[in-house]
N, C-alpha and C positions, 0 to 999 in steps of 0.2 A: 504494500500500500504506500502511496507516495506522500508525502509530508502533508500537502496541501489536503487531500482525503482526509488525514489522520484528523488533522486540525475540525475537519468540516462533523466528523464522525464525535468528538468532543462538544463541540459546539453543541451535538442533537443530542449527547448526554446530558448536557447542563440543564436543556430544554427539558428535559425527564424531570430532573432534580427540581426545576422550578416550580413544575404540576404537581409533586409531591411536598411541597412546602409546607407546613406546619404554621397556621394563624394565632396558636396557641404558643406565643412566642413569650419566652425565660423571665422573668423580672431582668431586665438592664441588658438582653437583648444581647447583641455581638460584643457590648461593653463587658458583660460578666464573662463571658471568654477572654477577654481579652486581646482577643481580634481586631485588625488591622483595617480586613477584607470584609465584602458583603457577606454574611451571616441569611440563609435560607432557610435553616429553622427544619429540615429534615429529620424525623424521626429514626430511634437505629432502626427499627425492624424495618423501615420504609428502603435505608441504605442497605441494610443487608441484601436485601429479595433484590434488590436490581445489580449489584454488584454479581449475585450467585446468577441471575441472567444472563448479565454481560458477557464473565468467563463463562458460559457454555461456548461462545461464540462471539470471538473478539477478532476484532476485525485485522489486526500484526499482533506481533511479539507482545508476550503481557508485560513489560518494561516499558515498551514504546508507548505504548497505550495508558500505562500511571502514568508517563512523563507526559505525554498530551493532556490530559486531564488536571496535573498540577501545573501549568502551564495560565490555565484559570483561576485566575485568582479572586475566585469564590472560595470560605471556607467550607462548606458541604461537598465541594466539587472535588478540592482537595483531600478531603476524608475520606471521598470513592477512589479516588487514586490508593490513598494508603489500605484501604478496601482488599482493592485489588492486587495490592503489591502482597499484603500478609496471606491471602490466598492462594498465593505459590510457593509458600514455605518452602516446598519440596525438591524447587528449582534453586533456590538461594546458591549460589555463588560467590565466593571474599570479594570480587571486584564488588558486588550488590553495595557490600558497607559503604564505599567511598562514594557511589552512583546516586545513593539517597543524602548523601552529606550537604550536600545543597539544601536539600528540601529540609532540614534540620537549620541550617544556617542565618535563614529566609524566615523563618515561622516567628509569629509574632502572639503571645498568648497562653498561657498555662495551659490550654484546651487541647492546642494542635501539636504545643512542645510535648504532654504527657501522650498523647495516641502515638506518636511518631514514635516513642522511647520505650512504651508500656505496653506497646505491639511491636510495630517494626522491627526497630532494633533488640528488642527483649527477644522475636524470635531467633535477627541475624546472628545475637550470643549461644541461643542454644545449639546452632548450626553450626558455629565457628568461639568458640570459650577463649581462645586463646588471644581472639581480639578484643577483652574487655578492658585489656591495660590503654588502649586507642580510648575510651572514656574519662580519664583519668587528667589527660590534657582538655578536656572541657570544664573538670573543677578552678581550672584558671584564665578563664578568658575575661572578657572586660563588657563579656556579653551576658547578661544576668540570663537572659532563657537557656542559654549554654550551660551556665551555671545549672538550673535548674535541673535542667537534662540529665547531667551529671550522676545527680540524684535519683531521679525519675527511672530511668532504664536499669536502675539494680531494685528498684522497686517487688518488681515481681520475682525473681528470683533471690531475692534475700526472704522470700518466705518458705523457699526450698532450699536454703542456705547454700546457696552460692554465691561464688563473686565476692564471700567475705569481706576480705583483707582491700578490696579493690573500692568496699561498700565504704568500712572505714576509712580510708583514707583522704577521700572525698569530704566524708564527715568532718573530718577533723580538718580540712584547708578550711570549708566552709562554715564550721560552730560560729563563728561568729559575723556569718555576713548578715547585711543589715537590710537586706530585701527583703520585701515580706514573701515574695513568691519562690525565693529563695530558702526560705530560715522555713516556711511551712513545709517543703519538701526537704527536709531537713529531719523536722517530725516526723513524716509518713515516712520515711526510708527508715530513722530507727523504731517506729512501732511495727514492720514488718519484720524486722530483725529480732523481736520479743520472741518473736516465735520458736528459733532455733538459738538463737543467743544471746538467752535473756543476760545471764552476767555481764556479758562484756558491753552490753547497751545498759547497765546500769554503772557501770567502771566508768562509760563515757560522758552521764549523766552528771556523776562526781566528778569527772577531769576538767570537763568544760563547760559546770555549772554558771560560773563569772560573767561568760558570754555568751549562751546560748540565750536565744529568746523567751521570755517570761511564758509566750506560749508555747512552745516546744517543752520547756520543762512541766507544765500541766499537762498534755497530753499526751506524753509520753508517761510522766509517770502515772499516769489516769489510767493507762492501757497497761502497763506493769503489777497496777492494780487489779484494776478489776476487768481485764481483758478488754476491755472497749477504749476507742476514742473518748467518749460522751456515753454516762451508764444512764442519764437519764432518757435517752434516746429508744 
């Protein structure tokens, strides 16, 4: 399929996405993402069903095709892209990591940095373990959703304890940064860590009490306690 095709075949997905728009739109809308881009309000099961559509029958390569798709810079548009990417797990590839690195680079928003890290890349690590020290230079960039990221993509497997040593390390550049979207993924990486390793997330509780955020040290030890973020929930 020739570039111009691809584009036009993208174009008629978006059109998809905009019929399936959602009027039942969030308190604060694309601002509570923290989104950059137009926000359409698509439901997941709405995105799922047309994603598992698509791949029956995509019109190139399922790369070309996410990359056509995040090319529009809609966020729903881009979430079918990442849709589509995590649906060929099976295809993953090492060059993949550097190939989506863009689309990490670019993203603007807790919404799209966490799906990009807590799918995508969460899968690329299960594929490829050996590339988790490649996250470790994102604990220091000058890019807070980098920062974030950082965090976010050991998320899911620090509840199956992996990526340890790679979890902490991150941890501890960042106990003290002063972003909120920062310092709250902070929190959710060591209450995933309770799970498999409660002491040493309490050793870190104590280490870098001084400077962790007031909310970080409540709900982390809220969830040391009594297994929840929030018990009155």
């Amino acid at each position: 399929m020739s570039a111009s095709s691809l584009t036009r075949w993208a174009a008629s997905v978006e059109q998809r996405l905009r019929k399936l728009s959602s009027s039942n739109m969030p308190p604060g809308g694309a601002a509570y993402l923290g989104t950059d881009i137009e926000f359409l309000n698509v439901r997941a099961p709405d995105m799922r069903k047309l994603a598992r559509e698509l791949c029956e029958d995509l019109p190139a390569e399922w790369r070309a095709c996410a990359q056509a798709l995040w090319e529009i810079k809609i966020f729903d548009v881009r979430n079918l892209a990442v849709e589509i990417a995590v649906r060929h797990k099976k295809d993953f590839q090492k060059s993949d990591w550097n190939r989506f690195k863009p689309w990490l680079d670019e993203s603007v928003g807790w919404a799209m940095i966490d799906r990009l890290t807590t799918d995508l890349y969460a899968d690329l690590l299960d594929c490829f373990p050996d590339y988790a020290g490649k996250c470790l230079t994102w604990s220091k960039s000058k890019n807070l959703w980098l920062r974030r990221a950082s965090l976010a993509v050991f998320c899911r497997p620090a509840r199956k304890g992996q990526f340890i040593e790679q979890s902490f390390t991150n941890l501890k550049r960042l106990a003290s940064d002063p972003d909120p979207m920062v310092y709250k993924a902070v929190s959710w990486l060591l209450r995933n860590l309770t799970k498999t390793n409660r002491r040493q997330v309490e050793a870190f509780l104590k280490d870098h009490e001084s400077v962790l955020a007031k909310l970080v040290l409540r709900e982390v030890r809220t969830k040391l306690e009594t297994g929840k973020k929030n018990p009155k929930r």
